[in-house]
LOZAGU-450871 format. One line per 8 residues: number of its first residue (from 0); their letters; for each residue x, y, z of N, C-alpha, C. Coordinates in steps of 0.1 Angstrom, whole numbers, plus 2048, in hexadecimal, padded with zeros to 3 digits. Atoms other than C-alpha are relative to their C-alpha. Example, Ala and Ser with C-alpha at 12.3 -4.5 7.8 and 13.67 -1.06 7.14 Angstrom:
2
0	as	809 7F4 800 87B 7D3 84E 809 80C 800; 7F7 7F5 800 889 7F5 847 7F8 80B 808
END
This chain:
223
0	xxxxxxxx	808 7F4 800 800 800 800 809 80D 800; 7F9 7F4 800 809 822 7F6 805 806 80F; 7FE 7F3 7F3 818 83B 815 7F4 809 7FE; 806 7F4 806 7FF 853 81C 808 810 7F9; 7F7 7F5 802 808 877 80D 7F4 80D 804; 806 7F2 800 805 89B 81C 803 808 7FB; 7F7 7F4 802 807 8BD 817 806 807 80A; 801 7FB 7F2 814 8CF 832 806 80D 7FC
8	xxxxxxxx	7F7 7F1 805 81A 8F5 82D 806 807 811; 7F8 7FD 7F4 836 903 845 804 80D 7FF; 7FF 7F2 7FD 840 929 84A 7FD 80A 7F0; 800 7FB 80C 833 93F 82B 7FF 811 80A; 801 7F3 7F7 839 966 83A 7F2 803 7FB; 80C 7FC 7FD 81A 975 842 7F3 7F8 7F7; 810 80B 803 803 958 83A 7F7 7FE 80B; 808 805 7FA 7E4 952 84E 7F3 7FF 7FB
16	xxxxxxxx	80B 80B 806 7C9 93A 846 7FD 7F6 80B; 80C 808 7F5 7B2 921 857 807 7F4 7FE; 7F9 80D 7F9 7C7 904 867 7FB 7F1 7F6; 808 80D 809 7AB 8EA 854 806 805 7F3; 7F7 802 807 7BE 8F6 838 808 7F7 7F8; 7EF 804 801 7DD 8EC 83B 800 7F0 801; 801 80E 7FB 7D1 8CA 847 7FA 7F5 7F6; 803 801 809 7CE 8B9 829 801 7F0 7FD
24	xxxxxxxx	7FD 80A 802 7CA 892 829 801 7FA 7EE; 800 801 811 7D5 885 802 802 7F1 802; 7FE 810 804 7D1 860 807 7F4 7FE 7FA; 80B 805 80B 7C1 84C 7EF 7F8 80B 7FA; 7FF 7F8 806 7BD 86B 7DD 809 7FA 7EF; 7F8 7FF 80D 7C0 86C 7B7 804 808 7FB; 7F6 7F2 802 7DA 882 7A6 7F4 80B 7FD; 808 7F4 808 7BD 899 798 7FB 805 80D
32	xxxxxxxx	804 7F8 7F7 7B1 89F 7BB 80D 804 80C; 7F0 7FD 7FC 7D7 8A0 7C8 804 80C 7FD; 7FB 7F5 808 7DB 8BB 7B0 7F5 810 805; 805 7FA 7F9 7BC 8CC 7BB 804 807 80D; 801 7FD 7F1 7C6 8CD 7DF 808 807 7FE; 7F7 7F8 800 7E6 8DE 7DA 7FE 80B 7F8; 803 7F2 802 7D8 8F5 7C4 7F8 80B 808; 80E 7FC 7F4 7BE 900 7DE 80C 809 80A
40	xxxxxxxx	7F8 7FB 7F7 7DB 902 7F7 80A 80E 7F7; 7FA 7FB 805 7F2 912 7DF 7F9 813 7FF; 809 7F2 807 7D2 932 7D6 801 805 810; 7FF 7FD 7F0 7D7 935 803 80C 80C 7F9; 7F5 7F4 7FA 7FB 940 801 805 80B 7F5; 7FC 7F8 809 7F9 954 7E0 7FA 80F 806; 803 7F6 7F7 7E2 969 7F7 80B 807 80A; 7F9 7F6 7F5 7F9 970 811 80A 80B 7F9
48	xxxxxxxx	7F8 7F3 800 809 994 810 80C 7FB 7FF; 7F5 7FD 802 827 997 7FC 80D 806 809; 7F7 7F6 7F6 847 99F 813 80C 7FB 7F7; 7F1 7FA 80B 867 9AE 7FF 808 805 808; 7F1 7FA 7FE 888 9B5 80E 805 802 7F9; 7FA 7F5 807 893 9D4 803 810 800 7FE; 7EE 7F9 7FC 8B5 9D6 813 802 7F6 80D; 7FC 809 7F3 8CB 9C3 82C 80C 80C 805
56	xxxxxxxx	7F3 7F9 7FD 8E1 9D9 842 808 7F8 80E; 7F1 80B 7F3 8FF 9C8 85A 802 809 807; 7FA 7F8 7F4 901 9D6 87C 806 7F6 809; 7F7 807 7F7 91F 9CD 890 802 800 80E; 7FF 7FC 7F0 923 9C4 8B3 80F 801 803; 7F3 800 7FB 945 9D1 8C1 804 7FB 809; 7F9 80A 7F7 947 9BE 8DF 7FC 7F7 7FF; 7FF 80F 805 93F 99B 8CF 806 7FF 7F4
64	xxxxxxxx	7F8 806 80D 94C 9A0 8AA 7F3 7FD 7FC; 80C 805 807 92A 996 8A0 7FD 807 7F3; 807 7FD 805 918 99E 884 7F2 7FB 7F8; 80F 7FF 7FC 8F3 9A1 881 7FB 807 7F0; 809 7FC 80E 8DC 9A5 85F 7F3 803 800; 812 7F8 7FE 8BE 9BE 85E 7FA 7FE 7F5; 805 7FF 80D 8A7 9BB 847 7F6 808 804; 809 7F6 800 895 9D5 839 7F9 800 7FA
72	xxxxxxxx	80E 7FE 806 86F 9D5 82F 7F8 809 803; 80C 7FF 7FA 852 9E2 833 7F4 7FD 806; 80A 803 7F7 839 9DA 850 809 7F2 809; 7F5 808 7F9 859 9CD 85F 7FB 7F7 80D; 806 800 7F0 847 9C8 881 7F5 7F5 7FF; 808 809 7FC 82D 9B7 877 800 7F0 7F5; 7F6 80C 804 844 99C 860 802 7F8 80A; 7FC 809 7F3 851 995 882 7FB 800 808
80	xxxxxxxx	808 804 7F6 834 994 897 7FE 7EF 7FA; 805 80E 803 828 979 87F 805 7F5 802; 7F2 80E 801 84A 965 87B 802 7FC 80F; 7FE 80A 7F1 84A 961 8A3 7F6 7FF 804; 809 803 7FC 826 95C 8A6 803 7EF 7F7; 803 80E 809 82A 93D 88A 80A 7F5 808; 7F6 808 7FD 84B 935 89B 800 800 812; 805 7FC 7F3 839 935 8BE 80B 804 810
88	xxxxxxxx	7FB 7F9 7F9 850 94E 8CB 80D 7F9 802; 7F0 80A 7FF 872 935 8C8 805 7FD 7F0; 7F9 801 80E 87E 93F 8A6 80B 7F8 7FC; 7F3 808 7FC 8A3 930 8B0 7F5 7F2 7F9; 801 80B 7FF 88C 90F 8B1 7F6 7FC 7EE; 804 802 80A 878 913 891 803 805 7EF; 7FF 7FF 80E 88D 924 875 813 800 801; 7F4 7FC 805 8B1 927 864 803 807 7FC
96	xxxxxxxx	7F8 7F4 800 8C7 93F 85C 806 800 7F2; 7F7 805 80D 8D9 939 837 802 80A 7FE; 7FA 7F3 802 8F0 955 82F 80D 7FE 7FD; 7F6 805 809 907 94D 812 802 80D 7F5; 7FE 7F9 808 915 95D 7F7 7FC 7F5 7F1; 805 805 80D 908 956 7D4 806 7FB 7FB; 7FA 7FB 80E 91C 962 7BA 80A 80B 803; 7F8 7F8 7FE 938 97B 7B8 7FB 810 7FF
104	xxxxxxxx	806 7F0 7FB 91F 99B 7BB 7F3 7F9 806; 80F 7FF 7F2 901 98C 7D2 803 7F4 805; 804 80D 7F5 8FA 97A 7EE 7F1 7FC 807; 80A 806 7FC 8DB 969 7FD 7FF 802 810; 805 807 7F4 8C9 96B 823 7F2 7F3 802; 810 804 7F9 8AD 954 82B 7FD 7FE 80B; 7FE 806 7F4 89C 94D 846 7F3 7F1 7FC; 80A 80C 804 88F 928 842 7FF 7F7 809
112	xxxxxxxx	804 80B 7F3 877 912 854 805 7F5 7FE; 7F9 807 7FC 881 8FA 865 7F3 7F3 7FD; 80B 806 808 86E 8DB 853 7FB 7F4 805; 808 80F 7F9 86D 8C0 869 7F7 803 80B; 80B 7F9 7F7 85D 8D6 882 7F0 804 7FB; 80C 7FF 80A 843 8DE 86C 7FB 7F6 7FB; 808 806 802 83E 8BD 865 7FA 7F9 80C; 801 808 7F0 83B 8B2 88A 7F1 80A 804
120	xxxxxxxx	80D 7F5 7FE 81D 8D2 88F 7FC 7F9 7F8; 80C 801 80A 80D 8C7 86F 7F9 7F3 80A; 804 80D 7FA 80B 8A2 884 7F5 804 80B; 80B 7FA 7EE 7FA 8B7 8A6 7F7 801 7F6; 810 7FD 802 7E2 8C7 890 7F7 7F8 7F6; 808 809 804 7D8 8AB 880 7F9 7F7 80C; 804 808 7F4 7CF 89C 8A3 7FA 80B 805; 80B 7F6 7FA 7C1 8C1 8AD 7F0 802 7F8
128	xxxxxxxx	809 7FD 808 7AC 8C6 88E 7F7 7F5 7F9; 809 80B 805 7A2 8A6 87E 803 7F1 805; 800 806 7F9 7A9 88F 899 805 7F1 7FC; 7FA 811 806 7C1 873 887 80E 809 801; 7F0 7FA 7FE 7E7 870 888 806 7F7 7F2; 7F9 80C 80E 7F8 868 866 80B 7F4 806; 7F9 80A 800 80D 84B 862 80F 804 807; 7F2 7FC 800 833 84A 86C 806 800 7F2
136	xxxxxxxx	7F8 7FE 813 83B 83E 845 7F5 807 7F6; 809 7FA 809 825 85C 83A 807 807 7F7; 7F7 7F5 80D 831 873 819 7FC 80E 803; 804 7F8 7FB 834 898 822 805 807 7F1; 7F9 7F9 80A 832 8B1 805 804 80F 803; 800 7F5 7F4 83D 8D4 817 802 80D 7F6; 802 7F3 80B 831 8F5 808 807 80F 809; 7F9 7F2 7F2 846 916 81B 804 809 7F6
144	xxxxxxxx	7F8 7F3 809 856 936 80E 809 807 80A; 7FA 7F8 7F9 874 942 821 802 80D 7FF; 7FE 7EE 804 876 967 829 812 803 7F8; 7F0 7FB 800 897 972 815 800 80B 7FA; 7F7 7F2 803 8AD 98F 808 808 7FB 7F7; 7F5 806 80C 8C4 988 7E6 805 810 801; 7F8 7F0 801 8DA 9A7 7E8 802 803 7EC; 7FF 7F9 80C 8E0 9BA 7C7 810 802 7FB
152	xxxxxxxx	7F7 7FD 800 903 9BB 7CE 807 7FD 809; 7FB 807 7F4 91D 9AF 7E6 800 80D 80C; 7FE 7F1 7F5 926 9CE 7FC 805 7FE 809; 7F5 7FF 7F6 935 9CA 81B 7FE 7EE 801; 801 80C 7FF 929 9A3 819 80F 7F5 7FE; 7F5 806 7FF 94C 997 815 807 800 80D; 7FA 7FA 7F7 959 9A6 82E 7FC 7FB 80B; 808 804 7F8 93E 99F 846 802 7ED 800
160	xxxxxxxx	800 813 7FF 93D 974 83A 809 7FC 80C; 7F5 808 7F9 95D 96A 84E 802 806 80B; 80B 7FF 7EE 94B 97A 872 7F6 7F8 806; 80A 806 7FF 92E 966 86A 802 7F3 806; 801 809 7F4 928 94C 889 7FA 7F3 7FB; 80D 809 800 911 927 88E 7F8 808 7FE; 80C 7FB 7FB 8FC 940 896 7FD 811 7FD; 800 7F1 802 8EC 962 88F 7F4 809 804
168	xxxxxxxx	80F 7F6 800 8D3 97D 896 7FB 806 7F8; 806 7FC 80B 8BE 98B 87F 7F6 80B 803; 806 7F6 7FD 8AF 9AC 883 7F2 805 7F4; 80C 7FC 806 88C 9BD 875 803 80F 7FD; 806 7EB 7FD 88A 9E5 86B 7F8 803 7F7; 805 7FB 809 870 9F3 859 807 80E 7F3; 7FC 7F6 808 877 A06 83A 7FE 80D 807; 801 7F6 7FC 868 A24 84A 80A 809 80E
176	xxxxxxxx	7F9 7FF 7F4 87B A22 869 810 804 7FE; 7F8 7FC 805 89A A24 855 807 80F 7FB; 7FB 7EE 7FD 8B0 A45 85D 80F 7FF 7F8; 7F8 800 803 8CB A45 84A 80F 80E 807; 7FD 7F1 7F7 8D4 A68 857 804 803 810; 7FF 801 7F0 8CE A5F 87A 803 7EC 804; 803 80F 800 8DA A37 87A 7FE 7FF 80D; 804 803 7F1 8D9 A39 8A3 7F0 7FC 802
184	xxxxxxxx	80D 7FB 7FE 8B3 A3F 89F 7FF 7F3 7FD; 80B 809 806 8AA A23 887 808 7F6 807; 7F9 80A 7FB 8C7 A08 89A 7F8 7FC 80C; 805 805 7F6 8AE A0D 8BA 7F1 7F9 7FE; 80B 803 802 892 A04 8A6 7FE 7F0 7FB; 802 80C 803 89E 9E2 898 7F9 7F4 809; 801 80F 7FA 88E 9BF 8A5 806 7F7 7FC; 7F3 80F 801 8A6 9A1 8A9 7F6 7F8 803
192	xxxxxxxx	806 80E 7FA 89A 980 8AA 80D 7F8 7FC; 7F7 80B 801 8B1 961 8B1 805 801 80A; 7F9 804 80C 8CB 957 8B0 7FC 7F7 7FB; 804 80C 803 8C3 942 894 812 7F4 7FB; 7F6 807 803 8DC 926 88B 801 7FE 7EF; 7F8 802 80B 8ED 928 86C 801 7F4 7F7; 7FE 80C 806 8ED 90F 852 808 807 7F4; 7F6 7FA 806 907 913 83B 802 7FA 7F2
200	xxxxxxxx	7FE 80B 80D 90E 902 813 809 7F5 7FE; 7F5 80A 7FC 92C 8F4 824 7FE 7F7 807; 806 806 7F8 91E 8E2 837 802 7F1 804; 7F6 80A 805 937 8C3 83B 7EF 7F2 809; 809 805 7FB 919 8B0 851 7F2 7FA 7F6; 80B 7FC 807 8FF 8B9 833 7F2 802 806; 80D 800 7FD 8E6 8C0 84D 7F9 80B 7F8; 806 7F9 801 8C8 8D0 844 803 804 7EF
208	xxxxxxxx	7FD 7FE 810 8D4 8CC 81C 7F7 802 7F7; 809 7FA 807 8B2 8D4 80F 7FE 80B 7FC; 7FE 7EC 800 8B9 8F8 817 805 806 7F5; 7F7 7FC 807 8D5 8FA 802 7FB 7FC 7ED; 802 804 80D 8C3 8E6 7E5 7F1 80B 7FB; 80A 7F6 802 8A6 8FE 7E7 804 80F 7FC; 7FA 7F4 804 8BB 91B 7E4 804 7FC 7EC; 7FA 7FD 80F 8CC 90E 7C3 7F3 7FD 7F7
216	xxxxxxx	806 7FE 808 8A8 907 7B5 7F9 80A 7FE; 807 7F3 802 89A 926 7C0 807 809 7F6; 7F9 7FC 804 8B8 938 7B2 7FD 7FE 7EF; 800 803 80F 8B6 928 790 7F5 800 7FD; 80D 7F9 804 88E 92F 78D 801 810 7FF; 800 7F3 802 894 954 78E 80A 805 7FF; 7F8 801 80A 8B2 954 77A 7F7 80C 7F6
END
């Protein structure tokens, strides 16, 4: 007998939608209503509010050597209400950090969920919502969108890589908040969340190698 198969969608920024959703049993399901389901889910997160990182700026801590990546949007605040409402307040425990260099004029942040966690929730709310627990040898098909930043250009990002820790923080500022004039102003306005842990391309371990293969197909779709 086949494995059953799900969908399970796992962090899309500023998505919210009705839990029965997301909960989507596809067994004994034929492809035509397979195809259905996922489009149904798919018309959810075409809805959710577009969020575009404008700009990433690097602020340095002088008594650790650290360095720290802002990103800059609009409705910055309420990006990261959502991301630590999804990530119930323990971002460290539900996303990554990927912060590589491309190419020899850009480099890449994301921040990406963490997928086995998301599929371990999808399991609760199938025991909250429709009161069964999938299989252990079930098939999971996982729909997400990491928040990221592709720079335009390297800029101080070289310089900065060979500071960059396991670990990192990642700050919020809204476009408007942004003083260029007065940086003291807008530096008290950022929100940090983390540290998240770093996954890297080097990654001699290969944990978490989906990351990296996601990047090179995202990358080569919008080519």
């Amino acid at each position: 007998m086949a494995a059953e198969r799900y969908i399970v969608v796992s962090y899309v920024p500023m998505l919210k939608t009705d839990q029965k959703l997301l909960v989507r049993s596809l067994e004994q399901q034929d492809a035509g209503t397979t195809i259905d389901i996922a489009a149904e889910i798919s018309k959810a997160l075409e809805q959710a509010p577009d969020v575009h990182v404008q700009a990433c700026v690097w602020m340095h801590d002088i008594a650790t050597n650290a360095f720290s990546p802002v990103l800059l949007m609009d409705n910055a605040a309420e990006v990261a209400n959502h991301l630590m409402a999804w990530a119930e307040n323990d971002p460290a425990a539900w996303f990554h950090a990927y912060v590589e260099q491309i190419d020899e004029e850009r480099y890449i942040i994301l921040l990406f969920p963490n997928l086995s966690k998301s599929i371990q929730r999808f399991k609760l709310n199938c025991m909250q919502v429709q009161e069964f627990i999938p299989p252990s040898d079930a098939d999971y098909t996982m729909m997400f969108k990491p928040l990221e930043f592709v720079s335009q250009g390297m800029n101080l990002f070289p310089e900065v890589a060979p500071h960059l820790t396991d670990k990192v923080m990642v700050g919020f500022l809204d476009t408007k908040d942004f003083d260029q004039q007065n940086p003291a102003e807008s530096v008290e306005k950022i929100r940090y969340i983390g540290p998240l842990e770093r996954v890297s391309k080097s990654d001699p371990d290969e944990r978490n190698s989906y990351i990296s293969e996601y990047v090179k197909s995202h990358l080569e779709n919008n080519e």
